[in-house]
C-alpha positions, 0 to 999 in steps of 0.5 A, spaced: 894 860 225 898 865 221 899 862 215 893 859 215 890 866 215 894 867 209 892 863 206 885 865 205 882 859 210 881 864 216 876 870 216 880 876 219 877 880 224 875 885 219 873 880 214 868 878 219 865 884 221 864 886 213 861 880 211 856 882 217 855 889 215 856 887 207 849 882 208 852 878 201 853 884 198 860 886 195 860 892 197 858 897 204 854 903 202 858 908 208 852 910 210 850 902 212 856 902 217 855 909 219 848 907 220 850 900 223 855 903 228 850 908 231 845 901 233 850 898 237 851 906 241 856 908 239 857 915 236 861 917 229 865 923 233 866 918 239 874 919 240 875 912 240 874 911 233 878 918 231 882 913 226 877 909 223 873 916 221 878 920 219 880 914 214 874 913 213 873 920 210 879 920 207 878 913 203 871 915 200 874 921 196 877 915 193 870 912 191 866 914 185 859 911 189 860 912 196 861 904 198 867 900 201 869 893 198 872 888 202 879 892 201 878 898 202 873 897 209 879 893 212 883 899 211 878 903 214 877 899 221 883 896 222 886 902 226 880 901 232 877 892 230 877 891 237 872 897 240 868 895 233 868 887 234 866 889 241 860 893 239 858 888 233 859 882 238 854 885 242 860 884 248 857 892 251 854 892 258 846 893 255 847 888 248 841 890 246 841 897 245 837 898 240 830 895 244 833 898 250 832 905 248 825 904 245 824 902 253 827 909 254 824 914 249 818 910 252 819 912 259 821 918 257 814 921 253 811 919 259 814 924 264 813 929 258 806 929 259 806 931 266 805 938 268 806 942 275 812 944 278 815 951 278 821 953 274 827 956 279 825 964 279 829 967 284 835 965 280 834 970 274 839 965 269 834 960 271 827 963 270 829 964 263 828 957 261 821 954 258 817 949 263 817 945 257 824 943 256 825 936 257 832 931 256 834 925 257 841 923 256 845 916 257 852 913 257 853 907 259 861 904 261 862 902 254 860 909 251 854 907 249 850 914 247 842 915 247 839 922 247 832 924 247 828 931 248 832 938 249 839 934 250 843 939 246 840 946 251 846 949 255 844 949 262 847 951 269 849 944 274 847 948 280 848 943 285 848 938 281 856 939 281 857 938 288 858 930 288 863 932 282 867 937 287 867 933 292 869 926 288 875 932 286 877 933 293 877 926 295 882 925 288 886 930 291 887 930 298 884 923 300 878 922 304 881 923 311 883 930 309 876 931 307 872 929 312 877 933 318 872 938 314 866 936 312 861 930 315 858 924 312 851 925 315 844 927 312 842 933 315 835 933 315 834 940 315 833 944 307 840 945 303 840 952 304 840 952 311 847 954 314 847 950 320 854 945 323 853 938 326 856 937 332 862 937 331 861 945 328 862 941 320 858 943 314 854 935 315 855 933 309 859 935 302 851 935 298 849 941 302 850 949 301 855 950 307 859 942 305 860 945 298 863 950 300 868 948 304 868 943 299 871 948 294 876 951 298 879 944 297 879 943 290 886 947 286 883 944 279 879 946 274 879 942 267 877 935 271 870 937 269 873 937 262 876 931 263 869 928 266 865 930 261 870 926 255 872 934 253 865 935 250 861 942 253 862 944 259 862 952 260 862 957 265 856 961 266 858 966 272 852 970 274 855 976 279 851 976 285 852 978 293 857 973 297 854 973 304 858 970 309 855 963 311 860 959 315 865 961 321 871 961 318 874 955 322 870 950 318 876 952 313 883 950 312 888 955 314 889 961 310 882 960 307 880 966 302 873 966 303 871 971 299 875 968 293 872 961 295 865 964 295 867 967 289 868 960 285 863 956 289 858 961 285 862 960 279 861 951 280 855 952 280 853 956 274 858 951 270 854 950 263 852 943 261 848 939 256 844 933 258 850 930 253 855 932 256 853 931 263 851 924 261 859 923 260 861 926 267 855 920 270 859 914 267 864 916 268 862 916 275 859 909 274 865 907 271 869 907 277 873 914 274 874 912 268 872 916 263 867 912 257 868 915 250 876 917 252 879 911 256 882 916 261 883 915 269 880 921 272 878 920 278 881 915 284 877 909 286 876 911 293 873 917 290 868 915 286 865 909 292 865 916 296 861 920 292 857 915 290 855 913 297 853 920 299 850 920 293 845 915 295 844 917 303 845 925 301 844 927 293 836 929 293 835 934 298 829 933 303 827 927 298 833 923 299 829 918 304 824 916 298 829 916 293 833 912 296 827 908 298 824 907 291 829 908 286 835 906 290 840 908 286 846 914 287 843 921 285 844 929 285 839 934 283 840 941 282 834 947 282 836 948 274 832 941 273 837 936 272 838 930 276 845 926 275 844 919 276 847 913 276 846 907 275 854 904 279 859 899 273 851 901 267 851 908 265 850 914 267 844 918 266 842 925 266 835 928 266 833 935 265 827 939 265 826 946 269 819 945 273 820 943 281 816 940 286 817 942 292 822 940 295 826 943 290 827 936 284 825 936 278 818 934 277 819 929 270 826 927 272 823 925 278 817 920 274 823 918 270 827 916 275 822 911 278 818 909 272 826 906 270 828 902 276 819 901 276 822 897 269 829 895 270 833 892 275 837 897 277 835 898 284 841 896 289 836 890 292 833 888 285 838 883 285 836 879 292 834 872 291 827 870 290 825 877 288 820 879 283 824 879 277 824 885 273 827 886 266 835 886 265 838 890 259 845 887 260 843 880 258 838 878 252 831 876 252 830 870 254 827 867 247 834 869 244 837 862 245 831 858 241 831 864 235 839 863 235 837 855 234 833 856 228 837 861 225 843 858 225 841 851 223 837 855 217 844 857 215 847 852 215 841 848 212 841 853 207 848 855 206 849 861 207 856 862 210 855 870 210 850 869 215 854 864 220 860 869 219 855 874 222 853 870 227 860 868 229 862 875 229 856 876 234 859 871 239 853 866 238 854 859 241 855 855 233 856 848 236 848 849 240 843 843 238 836 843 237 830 838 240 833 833 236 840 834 239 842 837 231 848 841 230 850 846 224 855 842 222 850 835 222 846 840 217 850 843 213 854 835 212 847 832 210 845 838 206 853 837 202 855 844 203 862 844 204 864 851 204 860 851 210 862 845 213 869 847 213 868 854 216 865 851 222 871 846 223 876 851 221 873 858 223 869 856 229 873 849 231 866 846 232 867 839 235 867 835 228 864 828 230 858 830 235 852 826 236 845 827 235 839 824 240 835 822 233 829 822 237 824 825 233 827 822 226 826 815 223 834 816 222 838 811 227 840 814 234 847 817 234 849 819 228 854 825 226 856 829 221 860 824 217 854 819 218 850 824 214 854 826 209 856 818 207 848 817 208 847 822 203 852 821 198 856 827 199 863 825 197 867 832 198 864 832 205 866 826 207 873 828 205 873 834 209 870 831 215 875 824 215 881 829 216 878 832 222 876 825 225 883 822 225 886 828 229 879 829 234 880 828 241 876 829 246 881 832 251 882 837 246 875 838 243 869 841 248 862 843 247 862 848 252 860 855 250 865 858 254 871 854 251 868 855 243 868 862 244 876 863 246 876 858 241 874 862 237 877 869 239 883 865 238 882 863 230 879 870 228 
């Protein structure tokens, strides 16, 4: 394989993924790639891609135009092909990204057009802030990036932190420990009331009174960091009265409260932007691992905890209805924001300061259930027989029959830039049309044989299928080599007959599954 890639037979990697991005060009314009990169999700600054970016600024003082032959831009990619092919491939979670965000920037203009809700005015920091900001970011597991609206405006997490801390304790100290303090259950009565359960615990890790003891458990602090990928996160500490709340036998031994208090305040004024939250969402949705850095924050044991309280806990005396209606693990927080996730998706934070009565942002609430309205990402959606909703993790329904006749056209037309584009994308290159016709038939009878061996060596199709002839006075049955014979093209025929005489059906199979490997293997 390796000599055979030297010898010019087999594209590389970075070979494919510039014929893609190239479109029959000899060069790409850096803004091209650029460009095309951010269409499948990822960001230019995403950490995964400091190589790639670093040596792609280097390389274009080197240029005259701004644009990268084939050498150059396999220079540039080489460090960081396997996230790149991934992403041009269409292999991320949502493989559609673009359409996706159109569905999302949709959703989000029609909960820009509510009004009502009150802004939080008895929280000086907070009554600052106008009603009509509103922001919507997403990451998904893959570190797909989409924002719309108000995204990069600093605002405080409020409670929107306390799964965060909680999910740290966890990681820390276990859940066992954990819940020696603090209960699982929701506790019907308003976050702020400071009343235990039965067993004189704080009811849950989601109200004032869990939060607190909570903090006393966390010794910490740069997880929020590590959460949030290392993108913004401040401290914006307002120094206000420290109350006492809780009977001191709720805590661990030796706890401080007026320090504990102290930094439970300074959590909840911990600054974000809908950016930055979104990260510290996949990463929860991504079982701990943070997306755009690859690093293992949190503990599996923790994530499933948090999430589950989440789900039963996370948005105040509306935590019934939501779990009802959008059935997915949320947290909000009287500055706006509502911390969402959509579990092994993405994570979404949505931000707007205007609250209903319960204390939830109003737009974040319409958006969070136009979302599950149109995709589905309810916890249910996935019971049999149940109405289907639209599902961004698999391509539109008509995407085989577009793919059929584009790459039959290719083929039909010669046009190997294009079946490169197509392999790279991990489009199924032995598919058949009504007539049971593959590429390889067409490029043979239409004598294109630089396309007939890229298909044999690049995509090891099988050489000698069969088509049904059903709808053509041609006689039923022919192959690829019928074809050529038939029409006389000579060159073909030569390249064919090799692969007939070392053809065997043990080998060789159809299934779409087998010929992607086959081709991961050769490229």
């Amino acid at each position: 394989c390796c000599r055979r890639r030297k010898a010019g037979i087999l594209p590389s990697l970075e070979d494919l993924l510039f014929y893609t991005i190239a479109e029959g060009q000899e060069k790409i314009p850096a803004h091209k790639f650029t460009t095309a990169l951010k269409a499948t999700g990822l960001r230019t600054g995403d950490p995964r891609l400091k190589e790639c970016m670093e040596m792609l600024k280097v390389t274009l003082k080197t240029t005259s135009d701004g644009a990268l032959d084939r050498h150059l831009f396999k220079k540039c990619v080489q460090s960081n092909i396997v996230l790149l092919t991934q992403a041009f491939r269409k292999k991320f979670v949502i493989p559609d990204f673009q359409s996706f965000c159109a569905h999302m920037d949709e959703l989000y203009d029609n909960a820009k057009n509510l009004s009502g809700g009150q802004v939080a005015d008895y929280i000086p920091q907070l009554a600052r802030f106008s009603p009509d900001l509103w922001a919507v970011s997403l990451c998904t597991v893959d570190g797909q990036r989409h924002t719309v609206g108000d995204t990069k405006v600093p605002f405080c997490l409020q409670s929107c932190v306390k799964p965060l801390k909680y999910a740290i304790a966890v990681h820390d100290h276990g859940t066992e420990y954990v819940h020696r303090f603090i209960g699982k259950e929701p506790s019907g009565l308003r976050f702020n009331k400071l009343f235990l359960n039965e067993d004189d615990k704080p009811h849950n890790p989601m109200v004032n009174a869990g939060a607190i003891v909570c903090t006393s458990l966390i010794k910490v602090m740069n997880f929020m960091n590590k959460l949030a990928g290392n993108e913004y996160v401040a401290s914006a500490m307002p120094r206000g009265v420290l109350t006492p709340l809780l009977c001191f036998q709720c805590f661990p031994e030796g706890t401080d409260m007026t320090s504990i208090l102290d930094f439970y305040f300074q959590l909840c004024s911990i600054e974000v932007t809908c950016e930055s939250a979104s990260v510290m969402a996949a990463t929860l949705a991504n079982g701990g691992f943070c997306p755009i850095t690859g690093e293992r924050v949190l503990s599996p044991e923790a994530v499933r905890n948090t999430l589950s309280l989440m789900h039963s806990c996370g948005m105040y005396d509306f935590s019934g209805q939501f779990a009802f209606h959008v059935g997915l693990p949320a947290k909000s927080g009287v500055a706006g924001g509502i911390l969402l996730v959509v579990p092994n998706v993405m994570g979404i934070m949505c931000w707007s300061p205007p609250l209903d009565k319960l204390g939830n942002s109003v737009r974040g609430i319409q958006f969070c259930t136009d979302l599950v309205s149109l995709f589905n990402f309810h916890n249910y959606d996935n019971l049999r027989h149940f109405a289907k909703k639209l599902d961004p993790r698999r391509e539109g329904g008509d995407q085989r029959v577009k793919s059929v006749i584009n790459l039959l056209f290719a083929a039909y037309t010669g046009d190997v830039s294009a079946l490169r584009r197509f392999a790279l994308s991990s489009m199924d290159m032995e598919q058949r049309d009504y007539d049971s016709r593959t590429a390889l038939h067409v490029a043979a009878a239409e004598g294109h044989a630089e396309v007939v061996r890229f298909l044999l060596e690049a995509c090891k199709v099988n050489p000698v299928p069969r088509d049904s002839g059903m709808f053509r006075v041609a006689v039923w049955g022919n192959t690829p080599m019928d074809e050529a014979v038939h029409f006389g093209h000579h060159d073909v025929v030569t390249i064919l007959r090799d692969y007939h005489t070392q053809y065997s059906p043990v080998e060789t199979t159809t299934d779409k599954q087998s010929a992607e490997k086959n081709l991961d293997g050769m490229l």
